[in-house]
C-alpha positions in Angstrom: 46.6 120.3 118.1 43.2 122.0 116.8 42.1 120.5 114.0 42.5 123.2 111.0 39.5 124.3 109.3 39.5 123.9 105.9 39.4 126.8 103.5 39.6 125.7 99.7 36.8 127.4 97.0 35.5 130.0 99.9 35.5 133.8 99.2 36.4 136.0 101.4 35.5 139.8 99.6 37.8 139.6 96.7 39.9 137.0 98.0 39.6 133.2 96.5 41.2 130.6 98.6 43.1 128.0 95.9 45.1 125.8 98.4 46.9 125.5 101.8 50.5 127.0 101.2 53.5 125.2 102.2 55.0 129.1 103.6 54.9 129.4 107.3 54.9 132.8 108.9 57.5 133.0 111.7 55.8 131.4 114.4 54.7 128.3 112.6 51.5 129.4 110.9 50.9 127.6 107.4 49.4 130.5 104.8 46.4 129.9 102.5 47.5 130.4 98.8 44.6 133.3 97.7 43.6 134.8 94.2 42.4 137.8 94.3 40.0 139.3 91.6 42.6 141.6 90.4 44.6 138.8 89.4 47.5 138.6 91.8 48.3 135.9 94.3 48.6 136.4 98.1 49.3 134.1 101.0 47.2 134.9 104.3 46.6 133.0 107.7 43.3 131.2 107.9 42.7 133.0 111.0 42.8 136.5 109.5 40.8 135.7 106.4 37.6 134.4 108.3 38.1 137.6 110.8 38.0 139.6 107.6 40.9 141.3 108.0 42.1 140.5 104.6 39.6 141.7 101.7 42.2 142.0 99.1 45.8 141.3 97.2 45.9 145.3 98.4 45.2 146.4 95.5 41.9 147.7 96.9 43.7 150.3 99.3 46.3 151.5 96.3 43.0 152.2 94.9 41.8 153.8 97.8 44.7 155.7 98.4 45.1 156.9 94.7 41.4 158.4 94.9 42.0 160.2 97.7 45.2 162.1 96.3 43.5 162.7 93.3 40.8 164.2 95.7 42.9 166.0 97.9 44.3 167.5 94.6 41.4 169.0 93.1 40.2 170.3 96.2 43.5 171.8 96.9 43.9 173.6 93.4 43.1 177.0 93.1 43.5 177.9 89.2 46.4 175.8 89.0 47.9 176.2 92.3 47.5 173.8 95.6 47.0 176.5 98.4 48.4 173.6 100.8 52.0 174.1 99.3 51.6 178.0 99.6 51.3 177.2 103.3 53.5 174.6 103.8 56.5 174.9 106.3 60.2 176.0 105.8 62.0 173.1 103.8 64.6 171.3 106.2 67.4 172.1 104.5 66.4 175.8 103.8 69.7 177.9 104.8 68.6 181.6 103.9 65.5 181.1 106.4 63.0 182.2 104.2 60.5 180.4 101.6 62.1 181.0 98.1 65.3 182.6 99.1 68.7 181.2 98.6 72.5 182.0 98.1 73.2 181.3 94.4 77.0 180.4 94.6 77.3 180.7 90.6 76.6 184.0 90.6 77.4 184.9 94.3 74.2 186.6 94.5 70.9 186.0 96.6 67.6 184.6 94.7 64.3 185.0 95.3 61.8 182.6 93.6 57.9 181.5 93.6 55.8 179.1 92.8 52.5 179.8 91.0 50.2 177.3 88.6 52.6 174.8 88.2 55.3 177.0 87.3 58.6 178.5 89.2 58.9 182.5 88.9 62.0 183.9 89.8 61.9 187.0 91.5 65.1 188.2 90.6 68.9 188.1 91.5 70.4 190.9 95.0 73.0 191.6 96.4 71.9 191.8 99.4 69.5 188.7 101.5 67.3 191.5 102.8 66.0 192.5 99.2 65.8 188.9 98.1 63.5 188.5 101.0 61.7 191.4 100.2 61.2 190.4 96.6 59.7 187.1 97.9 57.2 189.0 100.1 55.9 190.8 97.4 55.9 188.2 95.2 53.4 186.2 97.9 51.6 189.9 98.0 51.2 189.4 94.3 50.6 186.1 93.7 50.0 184.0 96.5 47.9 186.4 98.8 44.8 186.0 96.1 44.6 182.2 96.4 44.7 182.1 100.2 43.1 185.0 100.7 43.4 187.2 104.6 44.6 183.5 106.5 
């Protein structure tokens, strides 16, 4: 059996090694006990710590990850509208066909509806799908078609 390295008081980015863990993984691999500088505990294999595969509790790529939204966000927005969901596909469960129309059983009427800075618009309440439809296209005409421009 190799003889384990030991890993007390080293650092490994933000991760401080306290202790060897009594937790196993599956196979039979003891865990180091780990305090990261966030303040949370975390268990990790020796072997993945000195390969560096481990830098954090994981709180490093939440951080990551929230930046990048926030990001993807502002570069998105257009005067209060993300041009990404004017583009978007058909939702799955869409039964009229068409972005922004459905059968409004209430009413028993077709509805056509935007979205535009933050806010839904509706378009209106027909009898028929075809002028629902057509409501929504000028609707994109009027609204939408600014933001994204020719595409």
């Amino acid at each position: 059996m190799p003889k384990r390295i030991d890993l007390t008081d080293q650092v490994f980015d933000d991760l401080t090694v306290v202790k060897l863990s009594d937790k196993k993984l599956k196979n039979g691999t003891r865990l180091w006990e780990c305090l990261c500088s966030c303040g949370n505990k975390t268990y990790v294999p020796g072997i993945a710590l000195r390969a560096g595969h481990y830098k954090s509790c994981g709180c490093k790529r939440v951080e990551k990850r929230d930046r990048g939204i926030a990001n993807h966000i502002q570069t998105d927005t257009v005067d209060g509208t993300r041009k990404s969901a004017l583009k978007a596909k058909l939702h799955k469960d869409n039964k009229s066909g068409v972005k922004g129309v459905r059968y409004n059983e209430q009413r028993k009427k077709w509805t056509a509806h935007i979205g535009f800075k933050g806010k839904q618009i509706n378009l209106g309440y027909y009898d028929k799908k075809e002028d629902a439809v057509a409501a929504r296209k000028h609707g994109e005409e009027l609204y939408h078609k600014p933001i994204i421009g020719n595409k």
